[in-house]
N, CA, C and O of each residue as an XYZ file, in Angstrom:
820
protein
N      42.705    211.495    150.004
C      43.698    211.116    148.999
C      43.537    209.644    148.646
O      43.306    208.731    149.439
N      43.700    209.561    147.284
C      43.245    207.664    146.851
C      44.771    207.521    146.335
O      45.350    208.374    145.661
N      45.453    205.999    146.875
C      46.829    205.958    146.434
C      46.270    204.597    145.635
O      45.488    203.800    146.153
N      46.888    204.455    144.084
C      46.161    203.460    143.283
C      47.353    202.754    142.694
O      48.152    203.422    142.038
N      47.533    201.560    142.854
C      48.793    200.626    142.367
C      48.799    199.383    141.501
O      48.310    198.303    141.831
N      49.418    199.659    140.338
C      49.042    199.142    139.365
C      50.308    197.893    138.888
O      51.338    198.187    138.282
N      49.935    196.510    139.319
C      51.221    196.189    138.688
C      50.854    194.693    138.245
O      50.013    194.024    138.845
N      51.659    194.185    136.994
C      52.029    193.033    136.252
C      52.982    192.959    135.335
O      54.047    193.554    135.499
N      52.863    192.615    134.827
C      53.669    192.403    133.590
C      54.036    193.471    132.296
O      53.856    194.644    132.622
N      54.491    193.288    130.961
C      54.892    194.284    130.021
C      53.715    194.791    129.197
O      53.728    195.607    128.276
N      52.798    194.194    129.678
C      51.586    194.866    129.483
C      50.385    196.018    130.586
O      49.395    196.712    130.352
N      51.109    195.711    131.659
C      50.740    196.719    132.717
C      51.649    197.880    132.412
O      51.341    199.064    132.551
N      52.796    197.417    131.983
C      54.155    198.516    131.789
C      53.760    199.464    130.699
O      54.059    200.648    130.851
N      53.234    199.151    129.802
C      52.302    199.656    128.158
C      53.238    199.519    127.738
O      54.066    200.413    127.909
N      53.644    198.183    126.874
C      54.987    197.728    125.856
C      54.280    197.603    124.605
O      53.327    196.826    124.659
N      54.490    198.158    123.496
C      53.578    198.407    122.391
C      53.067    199.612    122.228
O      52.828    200.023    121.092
N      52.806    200.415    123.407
C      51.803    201.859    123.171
C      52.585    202.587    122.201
O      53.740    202.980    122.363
N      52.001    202.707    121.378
C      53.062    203.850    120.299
C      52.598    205.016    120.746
O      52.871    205.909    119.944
N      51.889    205.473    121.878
C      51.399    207.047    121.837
C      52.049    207.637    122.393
O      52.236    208.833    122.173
N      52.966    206.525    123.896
C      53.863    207.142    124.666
C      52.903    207.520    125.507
O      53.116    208.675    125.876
N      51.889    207.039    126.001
C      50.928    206.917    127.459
C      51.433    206.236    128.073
O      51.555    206.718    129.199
N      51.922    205.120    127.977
C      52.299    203.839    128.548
C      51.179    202.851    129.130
O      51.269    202.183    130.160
N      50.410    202.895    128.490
C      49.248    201.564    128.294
C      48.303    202.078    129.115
O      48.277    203.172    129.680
N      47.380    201.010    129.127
C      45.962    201.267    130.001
C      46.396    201.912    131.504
O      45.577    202.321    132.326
N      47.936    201.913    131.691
C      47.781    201.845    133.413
C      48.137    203.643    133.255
O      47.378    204.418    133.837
N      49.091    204.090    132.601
C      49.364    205.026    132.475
C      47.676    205.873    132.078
O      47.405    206.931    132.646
N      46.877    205.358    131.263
C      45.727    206.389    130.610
C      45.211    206.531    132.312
O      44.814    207.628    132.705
N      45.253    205.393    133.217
C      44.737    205.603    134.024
C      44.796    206.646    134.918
O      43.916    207.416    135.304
N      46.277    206.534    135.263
C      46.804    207.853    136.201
C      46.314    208.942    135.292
O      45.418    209.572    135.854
N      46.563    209.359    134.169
C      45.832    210.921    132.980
C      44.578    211.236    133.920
O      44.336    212.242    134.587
N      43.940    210.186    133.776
C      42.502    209.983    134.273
C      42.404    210.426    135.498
O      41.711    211.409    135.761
N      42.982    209.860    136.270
C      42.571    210.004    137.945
C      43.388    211.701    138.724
O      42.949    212.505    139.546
N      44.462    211.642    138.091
C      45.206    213.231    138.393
C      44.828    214.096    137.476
O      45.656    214.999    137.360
N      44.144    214.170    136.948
C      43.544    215.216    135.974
C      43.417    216.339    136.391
O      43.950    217.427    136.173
N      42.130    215.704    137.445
C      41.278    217.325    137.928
C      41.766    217.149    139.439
O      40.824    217.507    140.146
N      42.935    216.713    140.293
C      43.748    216.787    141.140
C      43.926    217.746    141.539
O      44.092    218.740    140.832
N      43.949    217.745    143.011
C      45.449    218.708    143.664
C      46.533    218.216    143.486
O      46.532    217.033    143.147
N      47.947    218.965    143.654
C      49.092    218.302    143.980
C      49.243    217.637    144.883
O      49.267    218.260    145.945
N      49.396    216.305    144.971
C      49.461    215.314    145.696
C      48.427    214.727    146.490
O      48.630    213.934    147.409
N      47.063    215.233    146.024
C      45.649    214.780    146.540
C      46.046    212.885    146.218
O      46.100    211.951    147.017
N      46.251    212.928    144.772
C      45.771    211.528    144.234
C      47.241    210.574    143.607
O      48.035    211.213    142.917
N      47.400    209.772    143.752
C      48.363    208.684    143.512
C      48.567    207.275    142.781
O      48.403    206.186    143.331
N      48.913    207.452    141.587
C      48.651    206.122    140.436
C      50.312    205.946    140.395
O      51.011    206.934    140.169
N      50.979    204.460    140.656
C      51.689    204.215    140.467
C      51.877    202.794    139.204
O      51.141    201.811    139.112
N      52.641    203.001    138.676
C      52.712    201.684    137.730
C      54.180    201.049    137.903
O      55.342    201.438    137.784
N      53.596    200.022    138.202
C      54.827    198.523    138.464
C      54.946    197.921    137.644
O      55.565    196.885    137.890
N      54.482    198.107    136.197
C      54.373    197.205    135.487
C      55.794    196.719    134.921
O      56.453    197.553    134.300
N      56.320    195.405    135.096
C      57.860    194.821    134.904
C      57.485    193.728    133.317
O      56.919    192.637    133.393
N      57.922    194.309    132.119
C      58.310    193.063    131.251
C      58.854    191.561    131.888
O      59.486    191.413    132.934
N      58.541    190.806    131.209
C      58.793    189.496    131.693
C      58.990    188.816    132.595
O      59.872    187.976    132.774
N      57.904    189.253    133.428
C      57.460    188.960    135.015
C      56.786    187.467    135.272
O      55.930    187.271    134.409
N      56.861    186.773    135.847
C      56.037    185.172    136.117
C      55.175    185.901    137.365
O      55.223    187.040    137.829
N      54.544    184.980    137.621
C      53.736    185.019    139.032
C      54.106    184.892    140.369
O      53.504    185.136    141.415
N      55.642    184.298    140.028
C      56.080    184.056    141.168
C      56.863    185.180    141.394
O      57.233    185.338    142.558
N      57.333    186.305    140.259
C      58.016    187.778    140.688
C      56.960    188.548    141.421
O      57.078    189.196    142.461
N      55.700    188.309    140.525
C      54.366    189.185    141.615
C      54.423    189.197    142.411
O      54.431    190.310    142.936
N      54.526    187.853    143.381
C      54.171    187.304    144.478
C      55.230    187.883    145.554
O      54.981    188.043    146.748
N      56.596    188.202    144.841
C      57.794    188.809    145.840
C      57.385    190.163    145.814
O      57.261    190.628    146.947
N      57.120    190.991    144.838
C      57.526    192.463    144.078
C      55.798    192.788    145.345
O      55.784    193.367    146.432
N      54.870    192.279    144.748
C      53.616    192.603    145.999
C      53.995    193.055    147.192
O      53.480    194.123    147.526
N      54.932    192.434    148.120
C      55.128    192.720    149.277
C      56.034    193.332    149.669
O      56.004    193.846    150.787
N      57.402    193.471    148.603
C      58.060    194.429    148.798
C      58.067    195.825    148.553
O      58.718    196.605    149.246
N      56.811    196.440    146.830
C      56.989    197.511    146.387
C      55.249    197.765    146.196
O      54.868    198.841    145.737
N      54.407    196.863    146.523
C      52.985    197.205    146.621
C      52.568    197.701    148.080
O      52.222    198.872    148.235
N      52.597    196.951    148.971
C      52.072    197.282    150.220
C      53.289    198.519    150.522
O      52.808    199.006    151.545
N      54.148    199.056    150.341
C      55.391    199.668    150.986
C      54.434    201.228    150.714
O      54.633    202.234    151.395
N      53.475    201.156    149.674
C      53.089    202.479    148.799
C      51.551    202.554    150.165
O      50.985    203.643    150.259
N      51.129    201.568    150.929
C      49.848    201.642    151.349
C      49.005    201.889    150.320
O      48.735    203.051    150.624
N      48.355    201.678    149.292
C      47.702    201.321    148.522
C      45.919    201.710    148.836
O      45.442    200.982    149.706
N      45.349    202.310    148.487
C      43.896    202.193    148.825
C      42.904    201.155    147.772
O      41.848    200.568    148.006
N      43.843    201.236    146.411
C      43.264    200.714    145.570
C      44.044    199.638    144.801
O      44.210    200.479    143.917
N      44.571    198.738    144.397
C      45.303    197.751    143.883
C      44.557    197.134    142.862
O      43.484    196.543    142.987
N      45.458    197.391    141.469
C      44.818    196.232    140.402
C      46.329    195.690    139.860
O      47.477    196.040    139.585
N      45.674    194.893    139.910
C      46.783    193.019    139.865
C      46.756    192.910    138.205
O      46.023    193.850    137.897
N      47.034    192.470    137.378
C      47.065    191.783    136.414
C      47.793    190.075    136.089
O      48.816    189.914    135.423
N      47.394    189.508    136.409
C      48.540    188.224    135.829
C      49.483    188.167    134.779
O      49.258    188.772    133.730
N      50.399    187.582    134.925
C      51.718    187.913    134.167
C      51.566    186.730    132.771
O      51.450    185.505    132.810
N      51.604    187.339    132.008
C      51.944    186.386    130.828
C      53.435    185.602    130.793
O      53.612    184.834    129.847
N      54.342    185.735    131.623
C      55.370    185.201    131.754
C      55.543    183.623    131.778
O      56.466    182.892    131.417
N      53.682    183.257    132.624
C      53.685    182.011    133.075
C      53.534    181.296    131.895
O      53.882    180.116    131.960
N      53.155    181.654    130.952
C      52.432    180.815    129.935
C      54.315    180.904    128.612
O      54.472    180.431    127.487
N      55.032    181.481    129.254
C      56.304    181.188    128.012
C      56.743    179.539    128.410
O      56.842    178.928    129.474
N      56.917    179.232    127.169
C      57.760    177.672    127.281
C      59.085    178.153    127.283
O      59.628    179.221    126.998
N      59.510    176.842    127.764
C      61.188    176.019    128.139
C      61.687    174.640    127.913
O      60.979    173.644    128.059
N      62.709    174.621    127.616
C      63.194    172.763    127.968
C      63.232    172.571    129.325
O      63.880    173.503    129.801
N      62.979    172.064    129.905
C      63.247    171.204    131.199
C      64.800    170.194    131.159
O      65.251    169.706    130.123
N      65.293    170.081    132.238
C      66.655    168.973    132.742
C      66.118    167.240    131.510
O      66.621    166.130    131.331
N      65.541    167.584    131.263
C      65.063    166.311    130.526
C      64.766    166.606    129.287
O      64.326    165.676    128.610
N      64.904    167.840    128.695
C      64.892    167.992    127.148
C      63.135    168.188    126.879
O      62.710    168.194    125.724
N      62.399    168.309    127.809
C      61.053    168.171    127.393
C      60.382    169.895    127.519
O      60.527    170.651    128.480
N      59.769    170.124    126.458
C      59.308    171.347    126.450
C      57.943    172.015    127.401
O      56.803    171.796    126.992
N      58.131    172.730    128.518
C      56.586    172.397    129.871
C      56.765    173.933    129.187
O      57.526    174.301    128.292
N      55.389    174.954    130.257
C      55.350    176.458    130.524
C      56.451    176.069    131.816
O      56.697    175.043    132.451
N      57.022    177.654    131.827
C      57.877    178.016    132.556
C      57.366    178.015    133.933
O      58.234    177.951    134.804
N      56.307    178.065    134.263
C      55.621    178.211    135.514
C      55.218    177.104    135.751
O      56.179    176.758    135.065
N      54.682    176.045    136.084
C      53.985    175.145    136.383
C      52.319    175.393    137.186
O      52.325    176.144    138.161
N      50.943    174.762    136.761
C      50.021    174.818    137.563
C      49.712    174.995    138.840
O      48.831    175.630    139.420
N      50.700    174.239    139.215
C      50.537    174.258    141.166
C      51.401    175.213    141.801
O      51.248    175.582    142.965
N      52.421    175.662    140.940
C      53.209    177.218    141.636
C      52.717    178.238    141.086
O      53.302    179.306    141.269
N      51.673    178.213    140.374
C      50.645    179.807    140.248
C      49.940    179.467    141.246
O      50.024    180.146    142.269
N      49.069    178.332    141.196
C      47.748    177.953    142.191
C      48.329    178.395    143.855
O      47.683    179.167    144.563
N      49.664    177.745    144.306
C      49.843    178.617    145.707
C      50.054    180.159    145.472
O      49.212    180.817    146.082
N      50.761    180.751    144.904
C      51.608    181.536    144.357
C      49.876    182.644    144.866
O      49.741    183.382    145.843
N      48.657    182.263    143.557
C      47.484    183.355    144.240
C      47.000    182.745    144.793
O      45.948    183.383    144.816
N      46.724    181.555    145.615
C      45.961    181.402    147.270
C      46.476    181.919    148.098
O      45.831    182.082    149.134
N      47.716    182.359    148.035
C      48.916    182.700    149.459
C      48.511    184.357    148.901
O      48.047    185.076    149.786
N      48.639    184.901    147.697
C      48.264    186.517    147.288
C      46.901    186.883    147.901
O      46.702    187.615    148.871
N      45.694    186.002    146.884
C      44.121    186.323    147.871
C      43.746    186.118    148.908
O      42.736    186.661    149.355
N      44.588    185.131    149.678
C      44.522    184.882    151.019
C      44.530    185.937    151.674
O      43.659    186.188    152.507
N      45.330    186.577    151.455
C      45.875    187.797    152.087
C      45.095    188.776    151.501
O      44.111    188.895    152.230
N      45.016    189.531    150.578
C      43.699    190.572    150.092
C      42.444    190.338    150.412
O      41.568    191.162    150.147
N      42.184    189.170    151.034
C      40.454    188.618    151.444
C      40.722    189.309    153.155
O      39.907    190.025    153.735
N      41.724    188.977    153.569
C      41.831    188.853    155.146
C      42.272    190.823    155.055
O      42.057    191.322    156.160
N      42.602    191.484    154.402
C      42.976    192.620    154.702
C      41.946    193.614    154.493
O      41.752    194.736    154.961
N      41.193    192.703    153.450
C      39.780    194.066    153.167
C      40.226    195.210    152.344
O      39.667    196.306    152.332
N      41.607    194.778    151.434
C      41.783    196.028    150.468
C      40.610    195.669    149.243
O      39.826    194.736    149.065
N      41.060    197.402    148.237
C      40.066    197.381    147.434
C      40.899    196.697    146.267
O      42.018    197.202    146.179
N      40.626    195.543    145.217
C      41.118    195.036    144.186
C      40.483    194.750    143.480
O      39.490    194.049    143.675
N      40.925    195.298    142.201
C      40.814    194.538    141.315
C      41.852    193.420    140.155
O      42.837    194.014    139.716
N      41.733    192.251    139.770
C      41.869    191.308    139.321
C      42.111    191.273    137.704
O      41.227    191.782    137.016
N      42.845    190.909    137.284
C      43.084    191.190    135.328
C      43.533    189.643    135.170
O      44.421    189.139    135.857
N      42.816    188.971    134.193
C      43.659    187.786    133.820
C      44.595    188.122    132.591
O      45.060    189.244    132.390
N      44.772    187.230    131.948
C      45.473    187.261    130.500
C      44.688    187.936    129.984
O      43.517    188.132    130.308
N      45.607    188.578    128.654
C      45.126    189.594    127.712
C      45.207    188.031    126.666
O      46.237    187.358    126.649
N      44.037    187.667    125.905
C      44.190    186.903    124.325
C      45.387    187.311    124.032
O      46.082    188.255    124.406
N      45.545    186.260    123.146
C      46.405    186.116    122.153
C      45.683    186.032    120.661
O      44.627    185.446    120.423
N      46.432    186.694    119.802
C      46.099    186.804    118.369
C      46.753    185.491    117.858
O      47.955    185.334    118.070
N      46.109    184.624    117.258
C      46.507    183.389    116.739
C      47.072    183.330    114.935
O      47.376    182.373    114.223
N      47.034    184.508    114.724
C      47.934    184.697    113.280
C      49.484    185.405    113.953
O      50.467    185.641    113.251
N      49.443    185.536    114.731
C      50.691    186.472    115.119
C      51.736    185.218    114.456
O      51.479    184.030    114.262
N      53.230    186.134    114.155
C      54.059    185.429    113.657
C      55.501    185.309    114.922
O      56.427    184.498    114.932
N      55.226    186.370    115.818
C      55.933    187.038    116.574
C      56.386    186.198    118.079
O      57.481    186.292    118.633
N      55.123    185.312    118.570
C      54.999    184.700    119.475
C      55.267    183.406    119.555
O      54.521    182.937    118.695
N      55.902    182.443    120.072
C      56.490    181.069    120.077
C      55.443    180.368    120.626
O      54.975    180.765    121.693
N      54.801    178.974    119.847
C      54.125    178.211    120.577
C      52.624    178.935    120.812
O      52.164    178.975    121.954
N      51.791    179.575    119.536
C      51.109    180.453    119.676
C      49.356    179.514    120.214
O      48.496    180.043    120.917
N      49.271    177.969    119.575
C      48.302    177.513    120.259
C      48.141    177.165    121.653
O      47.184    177.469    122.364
N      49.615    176.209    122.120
C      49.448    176.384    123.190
C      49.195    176.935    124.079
O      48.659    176.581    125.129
N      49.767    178.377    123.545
C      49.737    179.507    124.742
C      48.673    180.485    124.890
O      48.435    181.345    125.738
N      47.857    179.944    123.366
C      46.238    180.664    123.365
C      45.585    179.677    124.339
O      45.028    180.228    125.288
N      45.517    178.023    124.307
C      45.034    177.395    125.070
C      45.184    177.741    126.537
O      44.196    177.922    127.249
N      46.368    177.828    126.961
C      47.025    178.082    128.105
C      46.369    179.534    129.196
O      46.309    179.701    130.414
N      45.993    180.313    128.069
C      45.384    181.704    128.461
C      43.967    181.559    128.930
O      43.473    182.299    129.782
N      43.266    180.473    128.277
C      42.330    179.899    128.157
C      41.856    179.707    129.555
O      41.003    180.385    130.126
N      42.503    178.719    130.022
C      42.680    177.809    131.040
C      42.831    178.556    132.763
O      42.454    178.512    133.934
N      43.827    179.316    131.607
C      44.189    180.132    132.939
C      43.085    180.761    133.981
O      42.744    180.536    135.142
N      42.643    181.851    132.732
C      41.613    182.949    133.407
C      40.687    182.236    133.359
O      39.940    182.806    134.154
N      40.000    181.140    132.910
C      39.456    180.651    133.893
C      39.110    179.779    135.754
O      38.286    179.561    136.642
N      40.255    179.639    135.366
C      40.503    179.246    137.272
C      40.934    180.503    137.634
O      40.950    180.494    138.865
N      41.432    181.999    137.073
C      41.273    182.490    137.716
C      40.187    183.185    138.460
O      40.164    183.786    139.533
N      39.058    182.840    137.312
C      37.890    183.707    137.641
C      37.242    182.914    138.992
O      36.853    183.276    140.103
N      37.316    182.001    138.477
C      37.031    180.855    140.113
C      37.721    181.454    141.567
O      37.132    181.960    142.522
N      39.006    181.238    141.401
C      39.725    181.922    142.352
C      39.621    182.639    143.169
O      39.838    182.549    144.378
N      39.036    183.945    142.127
C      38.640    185.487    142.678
C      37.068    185.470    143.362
O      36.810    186.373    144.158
N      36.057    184.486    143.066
C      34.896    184.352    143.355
C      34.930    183.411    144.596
O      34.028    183.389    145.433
N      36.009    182.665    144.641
C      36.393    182.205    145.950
C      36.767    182.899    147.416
O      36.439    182.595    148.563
N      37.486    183.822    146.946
C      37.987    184.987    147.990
C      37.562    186.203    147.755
O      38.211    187.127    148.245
N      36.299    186.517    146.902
C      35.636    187.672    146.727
C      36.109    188.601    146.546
O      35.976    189.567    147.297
N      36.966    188.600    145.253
C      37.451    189.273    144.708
C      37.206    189.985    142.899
O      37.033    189.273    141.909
N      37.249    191.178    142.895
C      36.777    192.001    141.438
C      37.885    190.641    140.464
O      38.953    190.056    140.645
N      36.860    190.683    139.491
C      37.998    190.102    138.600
C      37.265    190.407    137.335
O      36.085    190.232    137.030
N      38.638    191.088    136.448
C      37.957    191.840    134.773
C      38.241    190.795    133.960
O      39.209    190.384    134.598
N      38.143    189.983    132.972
C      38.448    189.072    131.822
C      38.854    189.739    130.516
O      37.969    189.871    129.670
N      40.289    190.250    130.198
C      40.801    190.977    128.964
C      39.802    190.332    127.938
O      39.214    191.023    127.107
N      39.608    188.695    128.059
C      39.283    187.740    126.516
C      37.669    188.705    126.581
O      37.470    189.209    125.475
N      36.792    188.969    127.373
C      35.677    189.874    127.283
C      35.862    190.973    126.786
O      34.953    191.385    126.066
N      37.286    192.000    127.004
C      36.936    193.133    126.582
C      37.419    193.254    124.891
O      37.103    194.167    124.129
N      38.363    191.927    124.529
C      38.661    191.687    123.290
C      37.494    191.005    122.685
O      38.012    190.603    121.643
N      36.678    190.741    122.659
C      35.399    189.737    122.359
C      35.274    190.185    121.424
O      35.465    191.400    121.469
N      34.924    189.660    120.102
C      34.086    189.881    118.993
C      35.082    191.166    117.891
O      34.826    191.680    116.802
N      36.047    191.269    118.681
C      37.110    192.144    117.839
C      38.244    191.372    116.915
O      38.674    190.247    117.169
N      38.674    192.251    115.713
C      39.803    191.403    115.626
C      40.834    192.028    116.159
O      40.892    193.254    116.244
N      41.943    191.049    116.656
C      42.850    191.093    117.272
C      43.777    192.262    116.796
O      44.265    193.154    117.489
N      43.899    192.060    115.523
C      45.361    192.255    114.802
C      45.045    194.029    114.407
O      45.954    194.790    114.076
N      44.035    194.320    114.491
C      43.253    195.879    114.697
C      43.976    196.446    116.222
O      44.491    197.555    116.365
N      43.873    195.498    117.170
C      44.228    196.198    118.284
C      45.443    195.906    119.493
O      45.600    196.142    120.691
N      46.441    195.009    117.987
C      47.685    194.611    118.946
C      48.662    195.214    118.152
O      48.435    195.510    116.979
N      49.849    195.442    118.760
C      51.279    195.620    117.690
C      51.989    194.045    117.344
O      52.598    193.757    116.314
N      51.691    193.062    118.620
C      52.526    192.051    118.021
C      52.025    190.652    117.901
O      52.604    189.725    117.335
N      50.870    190.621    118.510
C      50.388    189.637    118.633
C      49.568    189.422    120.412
O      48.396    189.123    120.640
N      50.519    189.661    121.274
C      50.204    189.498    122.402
C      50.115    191.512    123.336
O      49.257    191.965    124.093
N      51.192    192.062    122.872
C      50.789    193.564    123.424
C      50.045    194.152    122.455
O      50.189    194.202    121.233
N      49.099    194.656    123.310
C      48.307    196.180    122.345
C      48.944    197.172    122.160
O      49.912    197.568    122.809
N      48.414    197.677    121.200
C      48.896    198.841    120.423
C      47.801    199.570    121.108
O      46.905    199.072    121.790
N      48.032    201.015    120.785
C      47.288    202.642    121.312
C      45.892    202.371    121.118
O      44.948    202.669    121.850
N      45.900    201.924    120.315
C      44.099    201.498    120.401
C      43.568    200.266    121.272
O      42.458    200.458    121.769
N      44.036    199.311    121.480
C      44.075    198.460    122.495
C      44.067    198.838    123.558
O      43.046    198.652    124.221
N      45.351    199.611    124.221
C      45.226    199.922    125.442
C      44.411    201.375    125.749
O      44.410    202.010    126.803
N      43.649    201.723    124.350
C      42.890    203.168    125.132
C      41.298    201.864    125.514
O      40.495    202.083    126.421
N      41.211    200.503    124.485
C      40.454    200.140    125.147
C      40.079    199.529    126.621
O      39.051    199.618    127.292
N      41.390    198.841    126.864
C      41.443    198.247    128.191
C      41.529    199.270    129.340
O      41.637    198.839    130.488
N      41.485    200.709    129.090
C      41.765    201.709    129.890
C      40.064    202.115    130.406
O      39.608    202.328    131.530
N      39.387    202.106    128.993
C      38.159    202.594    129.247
C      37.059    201.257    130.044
O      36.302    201.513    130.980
N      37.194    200.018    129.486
C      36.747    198.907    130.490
C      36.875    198.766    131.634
O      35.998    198.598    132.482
N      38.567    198.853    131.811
C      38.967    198.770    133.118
C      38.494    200.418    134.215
O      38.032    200.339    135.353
N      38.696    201.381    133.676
C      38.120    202.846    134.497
C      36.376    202.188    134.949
O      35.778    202.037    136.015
N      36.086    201.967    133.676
C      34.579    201.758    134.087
C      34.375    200.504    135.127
O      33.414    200.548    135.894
N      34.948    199.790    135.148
C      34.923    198.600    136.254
C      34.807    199.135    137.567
O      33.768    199.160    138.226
N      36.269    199.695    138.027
C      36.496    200.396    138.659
C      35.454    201.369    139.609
O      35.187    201.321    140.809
N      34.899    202.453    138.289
C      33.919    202.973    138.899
C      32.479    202.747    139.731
O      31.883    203.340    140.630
N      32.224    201.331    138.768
C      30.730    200.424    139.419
C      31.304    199.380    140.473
O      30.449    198.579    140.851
N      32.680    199.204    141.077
C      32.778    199.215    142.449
C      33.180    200.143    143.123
O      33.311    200.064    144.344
N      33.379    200.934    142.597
C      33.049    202.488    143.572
C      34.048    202.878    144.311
O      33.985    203.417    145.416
N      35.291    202.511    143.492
C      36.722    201.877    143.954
C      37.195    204.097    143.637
O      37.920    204.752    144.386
N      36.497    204.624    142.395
C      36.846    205.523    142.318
C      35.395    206.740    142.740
O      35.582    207.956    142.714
């Protein structure tokens, strides 16, 4: 039996899917219980709208490991990258650099030392015509930035890590989002089929 746990943000959740799959994580479970027994195989989705890194970091240990997990894919939360005023009137991201940076050394720390199977999702792009999204350069920059230290990160503690901005590459955006930042049904049948195939060439399935 493979128990497979899927969690991030309102894009792990499939917010946008107009098909009523519920995003890449949902095509996934279709996928994996297909040709099943009853209760051979196990896809759960955690995916929580407007999640930071620092909800991951609680929700991981209370509702990820509780499932024993054989297989775990993470996504990072776009939560981190929303702005705020600060006690001082000054506009930062809601998260700060150095409380993601412990936030996944204290997460991969722990997935390096346990020997589970993971895989890794950074930010999904952002569509930079969107009208929908607040602060749309910054937070394209910000995405930027991100998945790249995350990719570092994961190569640090030897860990799978997929790059959404790769599987969006060379596409236009606005073809495969509803709002700017969630995909629409065509979006997430793509991130379903990247991500399955990842999956499979670590042999995770």
């Amino acid at each position: 039996m493979t128990t497979i746990v899927c969690i991030g943000d309102s894009i792990v959740e499939g917010e946008g899917d107009e098909s009523g799959k519920s995003g890449w994580a949902g095509r996934l479970s279709e996928k994996v219980l297909k040709n099943s027994k009853v209760g051979e195989n196990r896809v759960y989705n955690l995916g929580m709208g407007m999640e930071t890194s620092i909800d991951l970091l609680h929700r991981f240990y209370s509702e990820v490991l509780y499932r024993n997990p054989d297989v775990i894919i993470l996504q990072a939360s776009h939560g981190d990258s929303r702005s705020m005023f600060n006690v001082a009137g000054i506009e930062e991201f809601e998260i700060g650099k150095g409380a993601r940076l412990r936030m996944y050394y204290r997460l991969f720390d722990f997935l390096k030392r346990n020997g589970k199977k993971v895989l890794i999702l950074g930010l999904n792009p952002i569509s930079l015509k969107t009208k929908f999204v607040k602060a749309v350069p910054q937070r394209s920059d910000h995405i930027e930035a991100h998945n790249s230290g995350l990719k570092d990160l994961c190569a640090e503690h030897y860990l799978a890590f997929l790059d959404p901005r790769e599987i969006f590459k060379g596409r236009k955006l606005e073809d495969f989002y509803t709002d700017g930042l969630h995909p629409n049904a065509k979006g997430y049948e793509l991130m379903f089929e990247k991500i399955y195939k990842k999956l499979k060439n670590l042999k995770y399935l």
